[in-house]
C-alpha positions, 0 to 999 in steps of 0.5 A, spaced: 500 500 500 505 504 500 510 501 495 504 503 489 505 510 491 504 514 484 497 509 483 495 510 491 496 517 489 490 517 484 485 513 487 487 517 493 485 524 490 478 522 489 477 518 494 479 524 500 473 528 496 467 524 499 471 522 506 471 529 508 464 531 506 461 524 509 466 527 515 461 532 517 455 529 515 456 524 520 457 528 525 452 532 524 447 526 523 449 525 531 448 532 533 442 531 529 440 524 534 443 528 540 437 534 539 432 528 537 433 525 543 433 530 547 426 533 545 424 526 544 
């Protein structure tokens, strides 16, 4: 995984892409759980 250097480095540029919005997503669907739970 580290030799493949220049291969990892194309499928690692569209892969960052959606991992960092799917971060957020995530944390907010919790903040989002968190609130309803809350309320409920």
């Amino acid at each position: 995984m580290t030799k493949p250097s220049t291969q990892l480095s194309a499928t690692s540029r569209p892969i960052p892409s959606p991992s960092a919005l799917s971060a957020p997503m995530t944390s907010r669907a919790r903040d989002d759980e968190r609130t309803r739970a809350r309320s409920g």
